[in-house]
C-alpha positions in Angstrom: 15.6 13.1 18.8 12.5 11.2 19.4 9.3 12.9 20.0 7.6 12.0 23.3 4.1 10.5 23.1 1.3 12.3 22.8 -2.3 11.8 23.5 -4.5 10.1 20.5 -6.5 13.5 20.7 -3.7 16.1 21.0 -2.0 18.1 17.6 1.1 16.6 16.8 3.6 17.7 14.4 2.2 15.0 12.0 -1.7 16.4 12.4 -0.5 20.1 12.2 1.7 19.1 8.6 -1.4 17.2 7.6 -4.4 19.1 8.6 -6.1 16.3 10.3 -7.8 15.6 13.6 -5.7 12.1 14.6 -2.6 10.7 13.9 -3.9 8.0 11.9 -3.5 7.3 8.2 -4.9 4.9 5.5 -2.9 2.3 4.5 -3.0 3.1 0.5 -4.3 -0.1 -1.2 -3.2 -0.7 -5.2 -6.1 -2.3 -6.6 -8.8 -2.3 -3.6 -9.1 1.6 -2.7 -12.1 3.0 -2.3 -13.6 6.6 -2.5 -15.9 5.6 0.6 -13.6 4.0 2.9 -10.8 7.1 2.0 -13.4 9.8 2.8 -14.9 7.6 6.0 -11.1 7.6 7.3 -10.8 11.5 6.7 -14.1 12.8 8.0 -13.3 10.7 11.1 -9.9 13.0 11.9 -7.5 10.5 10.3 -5.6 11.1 6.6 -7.6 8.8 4.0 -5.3 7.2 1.5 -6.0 6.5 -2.1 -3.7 4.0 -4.0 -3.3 5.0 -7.8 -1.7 2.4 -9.0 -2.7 0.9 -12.3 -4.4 4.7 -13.0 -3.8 6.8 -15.7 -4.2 10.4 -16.2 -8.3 10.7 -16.5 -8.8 8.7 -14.0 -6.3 10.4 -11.2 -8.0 13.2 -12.1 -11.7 11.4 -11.6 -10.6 9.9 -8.8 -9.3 13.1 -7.2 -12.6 14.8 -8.1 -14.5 12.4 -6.5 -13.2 12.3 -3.1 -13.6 16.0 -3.3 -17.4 15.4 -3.7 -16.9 12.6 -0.9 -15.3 14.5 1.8 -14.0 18.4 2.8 -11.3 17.2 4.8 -7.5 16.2 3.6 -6.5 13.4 1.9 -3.3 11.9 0.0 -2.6 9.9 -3.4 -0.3 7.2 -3.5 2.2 6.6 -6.4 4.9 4.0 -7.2 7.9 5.0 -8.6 9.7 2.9 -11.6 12.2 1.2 -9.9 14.9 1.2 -12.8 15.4 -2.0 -13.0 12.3 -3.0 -14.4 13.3 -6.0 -17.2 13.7 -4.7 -20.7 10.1 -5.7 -22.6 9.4 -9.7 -23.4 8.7 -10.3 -27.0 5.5 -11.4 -27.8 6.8 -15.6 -28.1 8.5 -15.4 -24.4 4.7 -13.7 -23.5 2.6 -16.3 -24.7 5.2 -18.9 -22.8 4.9 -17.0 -19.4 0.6 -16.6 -20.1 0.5 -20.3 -20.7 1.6 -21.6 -17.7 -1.5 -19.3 -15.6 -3.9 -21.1 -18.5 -5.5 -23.1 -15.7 -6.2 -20.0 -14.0 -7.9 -18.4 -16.8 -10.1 -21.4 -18.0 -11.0 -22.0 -14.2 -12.9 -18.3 -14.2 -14.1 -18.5 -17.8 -11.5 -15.8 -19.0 -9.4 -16.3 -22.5 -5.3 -15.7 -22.4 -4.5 -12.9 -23.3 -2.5 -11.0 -26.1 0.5 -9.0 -24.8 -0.3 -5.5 -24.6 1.4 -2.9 -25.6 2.1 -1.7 -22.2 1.9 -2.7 -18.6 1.5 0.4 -16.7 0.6 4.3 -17.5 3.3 6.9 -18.1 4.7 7.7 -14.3 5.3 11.1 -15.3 1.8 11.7 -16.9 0.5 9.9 -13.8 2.4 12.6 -11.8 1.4 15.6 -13.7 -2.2 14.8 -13.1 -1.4 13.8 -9.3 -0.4 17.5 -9.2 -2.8 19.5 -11.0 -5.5 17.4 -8.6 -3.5 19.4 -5.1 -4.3 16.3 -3.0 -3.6 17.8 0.8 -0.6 14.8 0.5 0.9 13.0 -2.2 2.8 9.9 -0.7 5.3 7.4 -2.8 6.7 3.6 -2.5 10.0 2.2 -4.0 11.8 5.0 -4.0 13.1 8.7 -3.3 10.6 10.9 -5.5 12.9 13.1 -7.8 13.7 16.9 -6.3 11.6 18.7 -8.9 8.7 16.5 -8.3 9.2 17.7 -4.8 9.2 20.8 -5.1 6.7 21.5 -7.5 4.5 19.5 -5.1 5.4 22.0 -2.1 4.8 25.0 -4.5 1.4 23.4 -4.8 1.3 23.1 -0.7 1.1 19.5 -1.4 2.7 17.4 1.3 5.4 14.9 0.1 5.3 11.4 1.9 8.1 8.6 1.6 8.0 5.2 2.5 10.9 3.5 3.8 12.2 -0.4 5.3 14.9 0.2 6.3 16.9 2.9 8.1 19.2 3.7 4.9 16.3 4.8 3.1 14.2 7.0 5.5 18.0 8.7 6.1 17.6 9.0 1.7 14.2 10.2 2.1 14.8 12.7 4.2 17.9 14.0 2.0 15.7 14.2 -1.0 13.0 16.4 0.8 9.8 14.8 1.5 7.8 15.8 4.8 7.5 12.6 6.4 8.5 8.9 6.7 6.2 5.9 6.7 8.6 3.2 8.3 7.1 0.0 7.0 7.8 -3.2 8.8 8.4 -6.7 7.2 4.8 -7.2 9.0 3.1 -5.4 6.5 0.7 -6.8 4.1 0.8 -6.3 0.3 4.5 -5.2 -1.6 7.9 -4.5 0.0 8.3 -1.3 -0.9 12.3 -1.3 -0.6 14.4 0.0 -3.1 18.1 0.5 -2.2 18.3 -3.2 -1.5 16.4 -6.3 -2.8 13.4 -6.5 -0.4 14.5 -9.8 1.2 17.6 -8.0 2.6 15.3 -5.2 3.6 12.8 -7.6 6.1 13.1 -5.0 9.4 10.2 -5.8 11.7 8.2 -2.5 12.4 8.8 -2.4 16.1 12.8 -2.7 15.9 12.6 -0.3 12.5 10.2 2.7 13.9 13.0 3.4 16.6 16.0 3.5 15.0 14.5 5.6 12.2 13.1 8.1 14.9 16.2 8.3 15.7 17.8 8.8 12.3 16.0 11.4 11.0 14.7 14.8 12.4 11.0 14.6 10.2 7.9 12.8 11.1 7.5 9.2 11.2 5.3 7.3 10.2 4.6 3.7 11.8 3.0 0.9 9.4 3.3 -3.2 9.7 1.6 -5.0 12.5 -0.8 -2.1 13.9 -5.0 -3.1 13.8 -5.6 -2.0 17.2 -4.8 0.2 20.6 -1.9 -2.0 21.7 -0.4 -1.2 18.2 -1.4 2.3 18.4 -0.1 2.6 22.1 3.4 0.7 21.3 4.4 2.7 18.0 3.9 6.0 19.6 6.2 4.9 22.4 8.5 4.0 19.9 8.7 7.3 18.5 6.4 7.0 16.1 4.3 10.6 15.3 1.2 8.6 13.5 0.4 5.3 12.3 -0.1 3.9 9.0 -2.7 1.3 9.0 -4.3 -1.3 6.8 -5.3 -4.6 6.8 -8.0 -3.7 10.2 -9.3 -1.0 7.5 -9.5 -3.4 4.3 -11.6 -5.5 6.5 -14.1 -3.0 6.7 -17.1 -2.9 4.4 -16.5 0.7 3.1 -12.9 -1.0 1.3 -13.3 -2.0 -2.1 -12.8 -5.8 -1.1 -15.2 -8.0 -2.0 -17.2 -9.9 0.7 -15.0 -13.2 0.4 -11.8 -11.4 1.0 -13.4 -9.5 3.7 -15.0 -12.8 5.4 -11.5 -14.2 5.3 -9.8 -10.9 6.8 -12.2 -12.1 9.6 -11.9 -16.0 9.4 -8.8 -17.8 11.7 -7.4 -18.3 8.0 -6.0 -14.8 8.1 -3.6 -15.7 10.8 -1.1 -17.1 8.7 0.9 -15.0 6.2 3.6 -15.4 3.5 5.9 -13.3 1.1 5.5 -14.3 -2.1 6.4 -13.0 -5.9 3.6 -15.4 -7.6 1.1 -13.0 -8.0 2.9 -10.0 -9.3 6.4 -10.4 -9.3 7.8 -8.7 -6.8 7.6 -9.5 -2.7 4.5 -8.9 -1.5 2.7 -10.0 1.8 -0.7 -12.2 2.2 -2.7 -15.2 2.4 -2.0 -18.3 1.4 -4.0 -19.4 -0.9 -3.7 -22.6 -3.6 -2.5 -20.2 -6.4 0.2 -19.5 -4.3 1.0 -23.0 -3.4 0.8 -24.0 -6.6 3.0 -21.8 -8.3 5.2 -21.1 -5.3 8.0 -23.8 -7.3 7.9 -22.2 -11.0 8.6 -18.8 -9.5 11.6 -20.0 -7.2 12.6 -21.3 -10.7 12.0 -18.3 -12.6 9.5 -19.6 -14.4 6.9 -16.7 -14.0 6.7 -13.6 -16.2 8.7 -10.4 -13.9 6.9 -7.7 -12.8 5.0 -5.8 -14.1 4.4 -8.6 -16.4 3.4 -11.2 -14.0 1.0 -8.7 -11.8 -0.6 -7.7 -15.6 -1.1 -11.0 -16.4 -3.1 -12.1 -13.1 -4.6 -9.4 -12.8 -6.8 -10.5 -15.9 -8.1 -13.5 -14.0 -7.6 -12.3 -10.6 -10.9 -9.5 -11.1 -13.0 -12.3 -12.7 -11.9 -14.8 -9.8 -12.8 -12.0 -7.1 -16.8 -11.4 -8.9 -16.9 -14.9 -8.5 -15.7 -15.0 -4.9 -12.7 -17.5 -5.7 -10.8 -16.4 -3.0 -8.0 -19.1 -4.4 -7.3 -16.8 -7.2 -6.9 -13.5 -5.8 -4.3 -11.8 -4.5 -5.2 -11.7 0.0 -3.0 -9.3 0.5 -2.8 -8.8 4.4 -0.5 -8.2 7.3 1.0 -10.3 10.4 -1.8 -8.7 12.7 -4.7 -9.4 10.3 -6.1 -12.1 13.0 -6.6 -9.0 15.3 -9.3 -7.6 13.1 -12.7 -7.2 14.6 -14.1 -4.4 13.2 -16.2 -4.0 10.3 -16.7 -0.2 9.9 -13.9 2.1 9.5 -15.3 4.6 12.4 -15.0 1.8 14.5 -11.1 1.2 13.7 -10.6 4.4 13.9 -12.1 4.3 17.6 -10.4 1.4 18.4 -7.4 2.6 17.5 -7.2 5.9 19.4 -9.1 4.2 22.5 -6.0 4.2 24.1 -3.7 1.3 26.1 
């Protein structure tokens, strides 16, 4: 049954299972998460999100330590889960053929191709195992149903378990396998599809038609995320059943994210009202700005000519760092959402305010 609406202000059952003030949470950014805008969310009253991917062991556990230093109040780690059908590893010729045609991309930010390494991405269950022994208040996952012993090992911790679903199929799944909540994350939302009991171009629900019907599918909390950056948003998902909000792009706009000013200045410029899904950049759908790496390599991809993921996000992301000290905002990855021309705000107290300032 849906839960009826309740004030910004007032406990729900998604601030009592959280420990927070509000019903807002972090949007957890791969690649652009910051200690400072994760604790600035959670002193405020919301749940501050950290993205680990890309992290191994040391540095969950760094990370983790640090945003105990940063802030007393609750916050959650964000994993991916291998997908299973990952491609079986390139050899070192097919590589060098997939590097080569990003070369312009390198020699445009002074950075050399590089070898193949010998992996793409830190041991999953190694990155778990630290996730655990650092007893985040949450521990929320994308692209998939987190296995039952991960689960409850997590709850024998008193960690929260968090899934992320698009569509109603896999909040029903989520539910099934035990986690605490739902985030319900529309087609709207910037950065990766996180589907994964269908390809995510069959999964494209918009937020607004998907919060409802999964309120209505499952008896846990749910979590609203794609097109929210301000009190309408706020106002409208809560209607929709929604117990909290999941929000982003209004926070990566802020100057505690770890964006760099030029992404920032273009979260704020008229350019971030256009969008697309792409696979350039990584390999898998994800949800930005257009930019001319994009354009450019919008045809090879359609023609399989880029490396898969987690190739393909390895491979720019040597180039995309450079590009971003630089303030090449051609070469980086602008991950954003459908609402990101409703950003106005440039701290994250003020989202936050915004957000719960009510219809």
């Amino acid at each position: 049954m849906t839960p009826a609406p309740a004030a910004a202000g007032q406990p729900n059952r998604i601030t009592k299972l959280f420990g927070t003030e509000v019903p807002v949470v972090l949007g957890p950014f791969g690649g652009v998460s910051s200690v400072e805008l994760t604790a600035a969310v959670s002193d405020g009253g919301g749940l501050g999100s950290y993205g680990l991917y890309g992290y191994g062991a040391d540095a969950i556990r760094n990370t983790a330590a640090e945003l105990r230093k940063a802030t007393p109040r609750p916050f959650a780690l964000n994993l991916w889960i291998p997908t299973g059908d990952e491609p079986a590893a390139l050899t070192s010729k097919v590589f060098d053929q997939y590097a080569a045609k990003l070369r312009p991309y390198f020699d445009e930010v002074n950075v050399p191709l590089p070898d193949m390494p010998d992996r793409y991405l830190p041991d999953y269950d190694e990155q778990v195992a630290a996730t655990l022994e650092a007893a985040p208040a949450v521990v929320s996952f994308v692209f998939g149903v987190p296995a039952p012993e991960l689960v409850e090992a997590a709850h024998q911790r008193g960690i929260v378990v968090v899934g992320t679903a698009t569509t109603v199929a896999e909040a029903v799944a989520l539910e099934a396998g035990g986690v605490d909540a739902v985030v319900a994350s529309g087609m709207e939302s910037g950065g990766h599809r996180v589907s994964f009991l269908k390809p995510a171009e069959e999964s494209l629900i918009g937020t607004f038609a998907l919060v409802p019907q999964v309120a209505d599918a499952i008896s846990i909390p749910v979590i609203a995320a794609g097109a929210i950056a301000d009190r309408r948003g706020y106002a409208a998902a809560r209607a929709l059943g929604a117990d909290a909000v999941q929000v982003g792009t209004a926070f990566l706009a802020t100057r505690e994210s770890a964006a760099v000013p030029a992404y920032r200045a273009i979260l704020h410029s008229p350019a971030a009202g256009q969008t697309v899904l792409t696979r350039v950049l990584s390999g898998r759908l994800a949800r930005g700005i257009p930019n001319r790496v994009i354009a450019e390599l919008s045809e090879a991809s359609e023609a399989g000519e880029l490396a898969p993921f987690p190739a393909q996000n390895w491979l720019t992301g040597r180039f995309r760092p450079q590009a971003a000290a630089q303030g090449n905002t051609e070469l980086m990855s602008l991950w954003a959402g459908q609402a990101a021309s409703l950003v106005r705000h440039e701290s994250a107290a003020d989202v936050l305010a915004e957000l719960l300032a009510g219809p």
